[in-house]
RODO-2510 file (C-alpha; in nm, 4 decimals, decimal comma):
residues 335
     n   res          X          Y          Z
     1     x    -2,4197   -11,0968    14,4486
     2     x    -2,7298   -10,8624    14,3805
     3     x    -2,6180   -10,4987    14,3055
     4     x    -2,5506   -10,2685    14,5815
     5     x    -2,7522   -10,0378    14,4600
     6     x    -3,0620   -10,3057    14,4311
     7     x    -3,0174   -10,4194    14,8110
     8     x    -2,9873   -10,1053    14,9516
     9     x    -3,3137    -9,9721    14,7958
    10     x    -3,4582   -10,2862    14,8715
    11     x    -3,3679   -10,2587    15,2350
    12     x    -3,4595    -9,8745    15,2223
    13     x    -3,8173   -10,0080    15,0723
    14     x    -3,8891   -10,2246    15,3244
    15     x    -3,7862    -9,9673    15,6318
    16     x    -4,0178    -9,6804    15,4951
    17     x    -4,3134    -9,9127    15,4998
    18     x    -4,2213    -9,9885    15,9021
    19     x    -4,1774    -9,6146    15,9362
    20     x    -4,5548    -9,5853    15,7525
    21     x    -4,7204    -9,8280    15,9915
    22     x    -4,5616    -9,6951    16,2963
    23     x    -4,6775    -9,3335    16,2683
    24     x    -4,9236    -9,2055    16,5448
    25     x    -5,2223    -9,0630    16,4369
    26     x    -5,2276    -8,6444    16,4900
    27     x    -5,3950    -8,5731    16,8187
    28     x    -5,3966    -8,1491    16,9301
    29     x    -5,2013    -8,3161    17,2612
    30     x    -4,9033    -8,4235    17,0169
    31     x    -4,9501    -8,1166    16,8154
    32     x    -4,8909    -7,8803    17,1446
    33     x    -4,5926    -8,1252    17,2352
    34     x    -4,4656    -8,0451    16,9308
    35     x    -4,5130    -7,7053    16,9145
    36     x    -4,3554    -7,6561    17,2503
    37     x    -4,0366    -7,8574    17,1426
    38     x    -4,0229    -7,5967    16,8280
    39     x    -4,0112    -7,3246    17,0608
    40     x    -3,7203    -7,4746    17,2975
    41     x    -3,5370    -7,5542    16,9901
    42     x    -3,5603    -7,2157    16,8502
    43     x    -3,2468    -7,1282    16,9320
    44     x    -3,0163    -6,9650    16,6572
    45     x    -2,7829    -7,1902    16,5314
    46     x    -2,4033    -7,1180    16,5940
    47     x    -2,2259    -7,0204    16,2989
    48     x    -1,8547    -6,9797    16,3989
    49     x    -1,7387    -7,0153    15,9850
    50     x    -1,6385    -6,7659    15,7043
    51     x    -1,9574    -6,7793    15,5998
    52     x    -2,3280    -6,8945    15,7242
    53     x    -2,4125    -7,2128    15,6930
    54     x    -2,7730    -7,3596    15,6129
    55     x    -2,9888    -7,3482    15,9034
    56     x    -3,1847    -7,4131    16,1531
    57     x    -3,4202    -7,6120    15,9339
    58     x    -3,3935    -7,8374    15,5821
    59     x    -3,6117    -7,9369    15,3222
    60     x    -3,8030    -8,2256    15,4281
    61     x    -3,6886    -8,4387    15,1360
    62     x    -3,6851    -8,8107    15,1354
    63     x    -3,4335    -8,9812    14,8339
    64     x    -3,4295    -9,3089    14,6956
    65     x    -3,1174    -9,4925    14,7773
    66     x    -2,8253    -9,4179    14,7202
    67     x    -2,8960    -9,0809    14,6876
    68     x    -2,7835    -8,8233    14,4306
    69     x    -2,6716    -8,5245    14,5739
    70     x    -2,7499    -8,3511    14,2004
    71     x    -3,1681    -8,4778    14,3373
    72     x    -3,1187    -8,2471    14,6515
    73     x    -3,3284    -7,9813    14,7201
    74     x    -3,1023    -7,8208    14,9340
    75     x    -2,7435    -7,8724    14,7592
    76     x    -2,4477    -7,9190    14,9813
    77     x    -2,1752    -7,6906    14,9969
    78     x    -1,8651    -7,8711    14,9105
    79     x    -1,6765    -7,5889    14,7272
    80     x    -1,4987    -7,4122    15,0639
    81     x    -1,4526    -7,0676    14,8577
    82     x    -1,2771    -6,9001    15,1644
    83     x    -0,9907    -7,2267    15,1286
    84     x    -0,6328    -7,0886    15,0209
    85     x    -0,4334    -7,3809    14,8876
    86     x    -0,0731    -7,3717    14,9634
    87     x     0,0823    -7,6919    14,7697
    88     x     0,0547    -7,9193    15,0912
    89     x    -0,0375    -8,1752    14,8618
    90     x     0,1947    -8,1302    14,5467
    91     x     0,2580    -8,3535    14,3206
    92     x     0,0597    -8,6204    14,5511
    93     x    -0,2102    -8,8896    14,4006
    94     x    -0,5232    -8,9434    14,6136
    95     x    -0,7770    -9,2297    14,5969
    96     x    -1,1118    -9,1190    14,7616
    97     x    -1,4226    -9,3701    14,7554
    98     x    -1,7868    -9,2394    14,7719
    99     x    -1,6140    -8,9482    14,6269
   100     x    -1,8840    -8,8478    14,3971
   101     x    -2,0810    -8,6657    14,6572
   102     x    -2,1163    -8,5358    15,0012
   103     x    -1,8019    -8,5238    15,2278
   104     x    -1,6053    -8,7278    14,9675
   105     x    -1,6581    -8,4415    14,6879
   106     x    -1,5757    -8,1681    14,9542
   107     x    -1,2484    -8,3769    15,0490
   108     x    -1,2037    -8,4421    14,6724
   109     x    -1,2051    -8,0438    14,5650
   110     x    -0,9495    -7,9554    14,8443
   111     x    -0,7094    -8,2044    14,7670
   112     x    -0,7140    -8,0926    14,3804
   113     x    -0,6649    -7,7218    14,5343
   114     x    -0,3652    -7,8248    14,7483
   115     x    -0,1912    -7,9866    14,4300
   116     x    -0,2986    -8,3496    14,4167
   117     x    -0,4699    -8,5646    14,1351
   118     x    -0,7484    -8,7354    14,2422
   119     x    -0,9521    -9,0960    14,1812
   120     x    -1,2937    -9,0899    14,2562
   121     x    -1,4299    -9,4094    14,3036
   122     x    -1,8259    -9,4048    14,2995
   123     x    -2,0863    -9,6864    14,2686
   124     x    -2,3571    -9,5448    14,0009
   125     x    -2,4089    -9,2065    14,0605
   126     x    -2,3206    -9,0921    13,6979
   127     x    -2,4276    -8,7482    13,7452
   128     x    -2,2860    -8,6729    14,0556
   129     x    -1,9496    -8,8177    13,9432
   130     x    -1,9328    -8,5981    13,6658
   131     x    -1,9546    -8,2837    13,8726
   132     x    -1,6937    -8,3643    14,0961
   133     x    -1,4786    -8,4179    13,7952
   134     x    -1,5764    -8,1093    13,6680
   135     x    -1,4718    -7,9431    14,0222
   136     x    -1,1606    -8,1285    14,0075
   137     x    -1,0159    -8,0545    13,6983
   138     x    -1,1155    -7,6568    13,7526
   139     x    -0,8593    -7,6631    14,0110
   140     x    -0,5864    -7,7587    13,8007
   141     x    -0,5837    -8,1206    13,8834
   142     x    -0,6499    -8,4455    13,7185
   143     x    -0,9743    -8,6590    13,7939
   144     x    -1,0172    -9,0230    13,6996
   145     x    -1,3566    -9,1863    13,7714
   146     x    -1,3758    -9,5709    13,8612
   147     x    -1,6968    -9,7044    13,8894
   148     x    -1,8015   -10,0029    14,0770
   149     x    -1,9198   -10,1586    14,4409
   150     x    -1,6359   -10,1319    14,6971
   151     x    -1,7525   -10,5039    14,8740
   152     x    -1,5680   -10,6658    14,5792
   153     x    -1,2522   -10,7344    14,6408
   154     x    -1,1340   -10,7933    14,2807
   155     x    -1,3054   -10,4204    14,2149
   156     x    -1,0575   -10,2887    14,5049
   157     x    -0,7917   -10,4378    14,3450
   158     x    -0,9094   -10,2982    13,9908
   159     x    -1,0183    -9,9318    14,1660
   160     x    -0,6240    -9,8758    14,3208
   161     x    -0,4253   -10,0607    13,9990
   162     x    -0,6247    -9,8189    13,7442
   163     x    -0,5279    -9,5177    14,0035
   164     x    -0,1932    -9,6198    13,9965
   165     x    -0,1829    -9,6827    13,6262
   166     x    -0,2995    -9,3686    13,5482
   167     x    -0,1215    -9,1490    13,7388
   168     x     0,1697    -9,3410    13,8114
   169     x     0,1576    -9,3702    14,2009
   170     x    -0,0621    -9,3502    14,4899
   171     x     0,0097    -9,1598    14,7846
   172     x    -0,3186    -9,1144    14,9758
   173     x    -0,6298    -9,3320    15,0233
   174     x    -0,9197    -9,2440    15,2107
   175     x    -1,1958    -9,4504    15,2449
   176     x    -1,5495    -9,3238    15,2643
   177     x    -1,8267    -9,5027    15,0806
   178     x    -2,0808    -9,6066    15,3554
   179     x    -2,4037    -9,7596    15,3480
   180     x    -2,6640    -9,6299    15,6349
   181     x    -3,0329    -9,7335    15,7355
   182     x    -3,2185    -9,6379    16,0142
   183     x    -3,4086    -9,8821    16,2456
   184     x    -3,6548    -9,8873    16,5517
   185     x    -3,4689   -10,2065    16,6771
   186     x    -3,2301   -10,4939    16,6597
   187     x    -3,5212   -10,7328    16,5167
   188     x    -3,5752   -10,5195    16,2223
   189     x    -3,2660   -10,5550    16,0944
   190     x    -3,1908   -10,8421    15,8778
   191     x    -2,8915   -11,0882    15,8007
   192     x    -2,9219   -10,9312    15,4709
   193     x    -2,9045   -10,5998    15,5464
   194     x    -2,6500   -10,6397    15,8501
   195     x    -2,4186   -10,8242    15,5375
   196     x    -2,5226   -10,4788    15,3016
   197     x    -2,3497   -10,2504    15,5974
   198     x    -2,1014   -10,4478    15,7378
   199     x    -1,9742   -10,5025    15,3025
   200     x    -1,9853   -10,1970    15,2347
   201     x    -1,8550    -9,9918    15,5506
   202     x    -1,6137   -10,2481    15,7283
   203     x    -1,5240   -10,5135    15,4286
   204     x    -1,4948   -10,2277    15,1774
   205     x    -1,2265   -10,0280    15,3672
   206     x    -1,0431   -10,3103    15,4726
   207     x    -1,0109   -10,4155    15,1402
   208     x    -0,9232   -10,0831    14,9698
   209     x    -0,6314   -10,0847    15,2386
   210     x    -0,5465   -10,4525    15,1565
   211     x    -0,4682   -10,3265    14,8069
   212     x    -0,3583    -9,9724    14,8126
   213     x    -0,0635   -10,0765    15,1125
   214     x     0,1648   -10,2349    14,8438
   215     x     0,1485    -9,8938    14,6461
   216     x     0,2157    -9,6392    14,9078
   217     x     0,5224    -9,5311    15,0252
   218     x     0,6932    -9,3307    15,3381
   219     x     0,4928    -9,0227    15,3763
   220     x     0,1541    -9,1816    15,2317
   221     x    -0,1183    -9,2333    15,4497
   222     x    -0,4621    -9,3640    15,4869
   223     x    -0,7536    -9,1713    15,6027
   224     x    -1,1140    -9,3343    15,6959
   225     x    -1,4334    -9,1538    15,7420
   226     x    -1,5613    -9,2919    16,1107
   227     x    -1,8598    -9,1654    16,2897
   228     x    -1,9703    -8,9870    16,6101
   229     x    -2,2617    -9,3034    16,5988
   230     x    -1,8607    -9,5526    16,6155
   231     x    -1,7926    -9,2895    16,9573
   232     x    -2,1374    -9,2874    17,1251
   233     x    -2,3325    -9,5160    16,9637
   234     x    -2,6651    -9,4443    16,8026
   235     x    -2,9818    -9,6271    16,9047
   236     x    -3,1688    -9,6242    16,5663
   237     x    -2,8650    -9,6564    16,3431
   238     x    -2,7537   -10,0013    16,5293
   239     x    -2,5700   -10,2041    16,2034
   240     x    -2,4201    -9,8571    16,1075
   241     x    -2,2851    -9,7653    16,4414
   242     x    -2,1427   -10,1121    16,4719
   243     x    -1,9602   -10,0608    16,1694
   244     x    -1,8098    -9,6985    16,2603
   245     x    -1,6856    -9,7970    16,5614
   246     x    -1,5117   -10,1288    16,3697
   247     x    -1,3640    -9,8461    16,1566
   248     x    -1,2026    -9,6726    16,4373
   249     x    -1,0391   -10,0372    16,5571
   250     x    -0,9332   -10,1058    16,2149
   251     x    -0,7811    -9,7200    16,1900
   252     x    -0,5746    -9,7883    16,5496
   253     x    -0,4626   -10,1152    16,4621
   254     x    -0,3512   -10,0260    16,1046
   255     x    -0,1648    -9,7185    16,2209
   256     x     0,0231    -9,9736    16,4447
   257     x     0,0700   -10,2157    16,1878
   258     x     0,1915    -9,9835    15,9006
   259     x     0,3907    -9,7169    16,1449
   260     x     0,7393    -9,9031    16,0662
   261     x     0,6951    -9,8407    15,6602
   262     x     0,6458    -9,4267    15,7339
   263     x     0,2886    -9,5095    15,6132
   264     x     0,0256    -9,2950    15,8543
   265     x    -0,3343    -9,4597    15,9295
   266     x    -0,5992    -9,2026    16,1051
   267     x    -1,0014    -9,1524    16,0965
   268     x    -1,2329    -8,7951    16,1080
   269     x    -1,5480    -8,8998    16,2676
   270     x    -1,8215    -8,6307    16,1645
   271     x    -2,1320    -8,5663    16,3162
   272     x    -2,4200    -8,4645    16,1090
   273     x    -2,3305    -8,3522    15,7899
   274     x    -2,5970    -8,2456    15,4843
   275     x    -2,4854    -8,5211    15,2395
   276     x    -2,7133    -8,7840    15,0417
   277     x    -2,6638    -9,0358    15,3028
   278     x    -2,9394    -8,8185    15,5183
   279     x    -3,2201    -8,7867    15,3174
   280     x    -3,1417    -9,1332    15,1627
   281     x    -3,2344    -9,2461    15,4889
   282     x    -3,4733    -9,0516    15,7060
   283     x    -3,8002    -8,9440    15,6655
   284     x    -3,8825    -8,6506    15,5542
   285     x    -4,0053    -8,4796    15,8760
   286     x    -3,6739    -8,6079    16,0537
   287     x    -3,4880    -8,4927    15,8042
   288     x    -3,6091    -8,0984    15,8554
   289     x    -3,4902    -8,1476    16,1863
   290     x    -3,1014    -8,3240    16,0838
   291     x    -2,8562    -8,1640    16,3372
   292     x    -3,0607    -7,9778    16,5494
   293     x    -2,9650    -8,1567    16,8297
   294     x    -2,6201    -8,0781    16,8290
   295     x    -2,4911    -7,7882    17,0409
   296     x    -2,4276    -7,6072    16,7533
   297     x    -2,7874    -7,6958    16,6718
   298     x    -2,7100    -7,7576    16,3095
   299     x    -2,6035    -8,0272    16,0755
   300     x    -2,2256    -7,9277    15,9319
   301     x    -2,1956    -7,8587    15,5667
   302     x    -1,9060    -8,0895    15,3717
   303     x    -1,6782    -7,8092    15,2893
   304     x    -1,6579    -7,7568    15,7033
   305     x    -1,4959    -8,1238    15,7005
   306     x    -1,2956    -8,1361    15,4128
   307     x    -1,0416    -7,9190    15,5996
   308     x    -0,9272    -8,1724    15,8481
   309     x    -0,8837    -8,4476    15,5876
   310     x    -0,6344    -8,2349    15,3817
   311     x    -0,4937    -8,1928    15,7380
   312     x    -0,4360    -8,5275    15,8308
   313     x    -0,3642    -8,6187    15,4950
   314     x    -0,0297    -8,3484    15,4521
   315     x     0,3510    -8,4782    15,5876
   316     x     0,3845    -8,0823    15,5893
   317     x     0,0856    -8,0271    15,8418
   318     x     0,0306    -8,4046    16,0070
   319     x     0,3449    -8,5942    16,0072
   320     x     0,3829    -8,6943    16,3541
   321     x     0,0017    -8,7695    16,3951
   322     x    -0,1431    -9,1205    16,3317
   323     x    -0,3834    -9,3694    16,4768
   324     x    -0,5946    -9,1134    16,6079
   325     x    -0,9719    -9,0578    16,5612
   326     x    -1,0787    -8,6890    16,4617
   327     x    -1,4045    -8,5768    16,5811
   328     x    -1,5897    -8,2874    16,3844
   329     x    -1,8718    -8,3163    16,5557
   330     x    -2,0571    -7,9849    16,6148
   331     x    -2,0904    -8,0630    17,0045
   332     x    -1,8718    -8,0632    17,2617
   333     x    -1,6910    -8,3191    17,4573
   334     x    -1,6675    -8,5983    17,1522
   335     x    -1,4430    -8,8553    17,2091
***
């Protein structure tokens, strides 16, 4: 099996020269269009937080996959300063993949404030890895770092029996690691590429799962990163949307199956979000433009997720909630 890493950028190289040959030459007719549509948009952003968030528009920055979040212009804020932890999480171990960067390192820093160690399990982002350690363990808590490509099922198995090894249990696994591509249509979308997403975003949580069930116990629970493209669909980001809303499914039916054992199953489904994942896939006008069209007419920032996985994730706060799909989604009316 080629590296993940390899495929995706091969995909990702292949996309950007569609994207080349399909832009429209510059006419003054699509310059006032555009101009006009600046103008409409120019509404201020809503900023309802502790603090403001970036906005209304981001560096037009275009990453080679899979994206380093240390390559950013524009870092992500991941570190929630306004957060109080309370101990929800004592004593707890959590597993998070992707949880080098983006949402995962936002969810990863919480949980390490609330009391848990934490696994991050990462596919090659060295640098990124190491900072989300270093966040970790400056809240008190214990990081371990397992590297490898979540579509392996014998690196699943490896991922949750280190975790487990290490810090002698596992009470929390949350699946994140996604792969995302944009494309103009169906036909541009190959079996290879369809086999890169549906790996990496359906096979790679199902398997984590498969091998983290045997370890957790009454009062664990498993949380998976959906998408408002698995609610509503998303006509350029067909392979990935069919994947999100497989991850919803999967969360439903898993809650069902695991409810007997005291083992909770439930999904946040974010809507934009300023991770690697954007600017690892869009180009780079687009990506200047990332949330606007949200009614809060801005992207969210990680550390405005992170807060409803440590919520779903505590008996103290979520213990009669599972199978349900979360959406943080900026607009109003997801479902």
């Amino acid at each position: 099996m080629k590296s993940a890493s390899a495929t995706a950028r091969s995909a990702q190289r292949k996309q950007d020269a569609k994207d080349a040959r399909a832009k429209p030459a510059a006419t003054a007719a699509t310059a006032a269009a555009a101009a006009r549509k600046q103008k409409k948009e120019k509404k201020a952003a809503v900023q309802a937080g502790p603090r403001p968030q970036p906005a209304p528009t981001l560096p037009a920055q275009h990453l080679d996959k899979p994206g380093n979040e240390a390559d950013m212009a524009l870092r992500p804020r991941f570190e929630a300063p306004d957060y109080k932890g309370s101990g929800k999480l004592q004593g707890m171990t959590a597993l998070i993949t992707g949880g080098d960067s983006g949402i995962g390192r936002a969810v990863a820093v919480l949980y390490a404030r609330e009391g848990a160690d934490v696994a991050i399990v990462y596919l090659g982002e060295d640098t990124d890895a190491e900072e989300t350690r270093r966040h970790v363990e400056a809240e008190g808590a214990r990081c371990l770092l397992v590297k490898g490509d979540v579509r392996k099922p014998a690196f699943c198995d490896k991922a949750v029996g280190k975790t487990v090894k290490t810090f002698g249990k596992l009470d929390i696994l949350v699946n994140n690691a996604a792969f995302q591509l944009h494309a103009a249509g169906i036909e541009d979308i190959s079996d290879e590429r369809f086999e890169l997403t549906l790996r990496t975003n359906v096979f790679g949580y199902f398997q984590m799962a498969r091998a983290a069930v045997p370890h957790l116990r009454k009062g664990g629970s498993i949380i998976n990163t959906g998408s408002v493209t698995g609610l509503e669909g998303s006509a350029q980001l067909l392979d990935y949307s069919t994947t999100k809303g497989a991850i919803h499914a999967f969360t439903k039916a898993l809650a069902s199956n695991l409810l007997p054992k005291g083992i909770r199953v439930n999904a946040v489904a974010p809507g934009p979000v300023w991770t690697p994942l954007n600017p690892a896939d869009k180009p780079p006008e687009k990506v200047k433009n990332f949330g606007k069209d949200t009614d809060m007419k801005r992207p969210a920032q990680p550390e405005e997720l992170s807060p409803a996985y440590v919520f779903l994730a505590a008996p103290s706060c979520a213990s009669y909630i599972t199978g349900i799909v979360l959406p943080v989604t900026g607009s109003v009316g997801a479902a």
